[in-house]
N, C-alpha and C positions, 0 to 999 in steps of 0.2 A: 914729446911733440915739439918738432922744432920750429921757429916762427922768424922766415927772413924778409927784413927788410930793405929794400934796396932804397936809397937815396941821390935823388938827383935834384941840380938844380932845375926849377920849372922855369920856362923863358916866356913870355908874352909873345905876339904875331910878331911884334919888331926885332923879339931876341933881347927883351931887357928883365931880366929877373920882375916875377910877377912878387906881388906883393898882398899881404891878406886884405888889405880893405880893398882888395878885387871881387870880382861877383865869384860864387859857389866854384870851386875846384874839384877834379879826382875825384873818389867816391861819394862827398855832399850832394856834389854835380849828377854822378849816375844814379842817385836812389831818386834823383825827381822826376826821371822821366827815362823810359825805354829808348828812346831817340836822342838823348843826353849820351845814353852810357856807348848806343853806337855811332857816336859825331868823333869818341875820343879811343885813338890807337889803344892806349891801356887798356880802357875797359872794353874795349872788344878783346882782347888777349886774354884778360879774365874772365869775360860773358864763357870765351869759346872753353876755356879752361874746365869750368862750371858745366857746363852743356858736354863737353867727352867724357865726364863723369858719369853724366844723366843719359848717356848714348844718343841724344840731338844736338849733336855741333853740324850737322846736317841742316837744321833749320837756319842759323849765323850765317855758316857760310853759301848757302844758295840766297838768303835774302843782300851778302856781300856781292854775289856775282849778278844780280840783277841789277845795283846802285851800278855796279863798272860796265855793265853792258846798255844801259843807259845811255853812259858816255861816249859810247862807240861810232866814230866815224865811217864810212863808205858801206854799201851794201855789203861787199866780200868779207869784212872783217865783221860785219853783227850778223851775214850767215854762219860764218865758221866759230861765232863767241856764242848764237842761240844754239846748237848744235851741240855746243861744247857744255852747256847749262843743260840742255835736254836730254844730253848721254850721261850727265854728272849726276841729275838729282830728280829728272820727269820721268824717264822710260821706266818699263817696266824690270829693265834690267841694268839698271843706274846702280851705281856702286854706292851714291850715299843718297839713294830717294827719300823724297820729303813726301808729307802723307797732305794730299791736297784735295780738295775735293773735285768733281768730275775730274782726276786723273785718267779713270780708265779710258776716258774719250777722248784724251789726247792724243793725238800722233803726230810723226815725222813731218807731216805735212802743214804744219805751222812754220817748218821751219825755212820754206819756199818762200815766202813773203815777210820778211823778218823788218818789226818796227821798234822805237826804242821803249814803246809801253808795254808790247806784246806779254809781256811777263808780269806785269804791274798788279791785276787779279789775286796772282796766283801768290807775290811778291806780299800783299795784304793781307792773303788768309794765315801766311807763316809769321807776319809779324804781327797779328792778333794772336796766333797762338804763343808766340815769346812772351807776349806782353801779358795774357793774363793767365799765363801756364809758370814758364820759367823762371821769365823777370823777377816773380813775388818769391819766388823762393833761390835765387840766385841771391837778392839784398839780407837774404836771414843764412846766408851756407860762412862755411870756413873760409872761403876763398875771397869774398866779398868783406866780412868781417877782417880779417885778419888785416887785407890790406886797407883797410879802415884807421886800424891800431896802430898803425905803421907810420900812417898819414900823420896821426895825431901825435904819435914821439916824436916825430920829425919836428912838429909845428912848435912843439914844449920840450924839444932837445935845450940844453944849455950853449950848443956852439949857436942853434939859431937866436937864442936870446941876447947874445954874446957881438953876435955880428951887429944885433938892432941895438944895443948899448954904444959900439965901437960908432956906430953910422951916426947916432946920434952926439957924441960927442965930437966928430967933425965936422957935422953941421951947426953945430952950436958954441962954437968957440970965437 
C-alpha cells in the first residue's frame, strides 16, 4: 500500500505563506466540524473522494449545487441552474438522486417560480445526513487518515525545520 503525499506551500487570504501559530489548518480544521471540511477546496475533494467509495458523492455534490445556485443572478439563469439541480439529483429519473424525504411530491412545477432558498429544506436534510452518517466515518477512513499523515511529515519534515532555523538566523543577526 502505497501512501502519497503531495506538498504545497499553504498561502494565507493575502498570499503570504501561512504559518503554525495560525488557527487549525487541513485536516485539524476538518475533523471539527462538517462545515469546516466543506469551506476548504481539499477537503471537499477528499469528503467526495470518501463518499464515491461509499456510493454518496451524490449527497456533496447536490448539497455543492444548492451553495452555487444560491448565488445565482436573474430569474433565467436560477430557472435553467433549478432545472438543472432538479433533473441532476430530485426527479424521479435523475441520474445521481438524493434520497430526500417528501421527494415523491415533488415535481417540475417548482421549477416555474424558482427562489434562491427554494432548495434550502431539502439542502438541510442532506447535510444532516453527511454530518451525522458520513462525516463520522469519513474522519476514521483511509483517505481522511492518510492525508492526516501527510500533513504531519510535512509539519516535522527536516526542510521545514530547516527553512525555520534559516529564517531565524536572519532575523537575528
Amino acid at each position: 500500500f502505497l501512501s502519497i503525499c503531495f506538498s504545497a506551500e499553504i498561502n494565507d487570504s493575502e498570499g503570504h505563506p501561512s504559518s503554525s501559530h495560525q488557527t487549525l489548518k487541513g485536516t485539524s480544521k476538518w475533523a471539527t466540524s462538517l462545515e469546516n471540511l466543506l469551506e476548504d477546496p481539499e477537503g471537499v475533494k477528499r469528503f467526495r473522494e470518501f463518499l464515491k467509495k461509499e456510493f454518496s458523492e451524490e449527497n456533496v455534490l447536490f448539497w455543492l449545487a444548492c451553495e452555487e445556485f444560491k448565488k445565482t443572478q436573474g430569474k433565467k439563469q436560477m430557472q435553467e441552474k433549478a432545472k438543472e439541480i432538479y433533473m441532476t439529483f430530485l426527479s424521479s429519473k435523475a441520474s445521481s438522486q438524493v434520497n430526500v424525504e417528501g421527494q415523491s411530491r415533488l415535481s417540475e412545477t417548482i421549477l416555474d417560480t424558482p427562489h434562491p432558498l427554494m432548495f434550502q429544506k431539502l439542502q438541510d436534510q442532506i447535510f444532516n445526513l453527511m454530518k451525522y452518517d458520513s462525516y463520522s466515518r469519513f474522519l476514521k477512513s483511509d483517505i481522511f487518515l492518510n492525508h492526516k499523515k501527510c500533513e504531519e511529515q510535512e509539519e516535522n519534515s527536516p526542510e521545514a525545520q530547516t527553512a525555520a532555523k534559516r529564517a531565524s538566523r536572519i532575523y537575528n543577526t
